[in-house]
N, C-alpha and C positions, 0 to 999 in steps of 0.2 A: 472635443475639437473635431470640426471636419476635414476628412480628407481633400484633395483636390475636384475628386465627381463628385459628391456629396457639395461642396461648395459649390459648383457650377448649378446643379440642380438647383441652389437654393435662392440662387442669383436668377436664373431665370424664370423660377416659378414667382420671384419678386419681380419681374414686369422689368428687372434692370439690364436683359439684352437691349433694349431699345439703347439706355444709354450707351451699353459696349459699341454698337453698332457703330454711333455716332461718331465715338473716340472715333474706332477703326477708321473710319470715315477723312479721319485730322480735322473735323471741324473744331472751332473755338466754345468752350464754353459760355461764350453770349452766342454763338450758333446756333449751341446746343437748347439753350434758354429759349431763344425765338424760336425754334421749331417745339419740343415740347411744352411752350404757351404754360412756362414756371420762369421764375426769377433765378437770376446766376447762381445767389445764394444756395437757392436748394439744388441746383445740378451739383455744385461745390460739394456740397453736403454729401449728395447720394455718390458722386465716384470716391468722396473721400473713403468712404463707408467699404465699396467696393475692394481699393485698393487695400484699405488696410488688411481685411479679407483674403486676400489673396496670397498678403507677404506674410501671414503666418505660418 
């Protein structure tokens, strides 16, 4: 199981600050979609991914 840094490393060596960013941001996940030029679908996918990540 990762710790907290160990999981943030792993989030961001996965290219998935960009999405954090986003959140932070409050944009809408079809924001998020139109700016990284992917379908709602896979934003959905990758925070779902994140979060559950996080809540362990």
């Amino acid at each position: 199981m990762d710790d907290g840094p160990q999981l943030l490393r792993r989030l961001i060596s996965a290219d998935i600050r960009g999405y954090l960013l986003k959140v932070a941001e409050a944009l809408s996940i079809s924001q998020i979609a139109i700016r990284s030029a992917i379908t709602q679908a896979t934003v959905e996918c990758h925070l779902s991914t994140v979060l559950a990540g996080l809540c362990r």
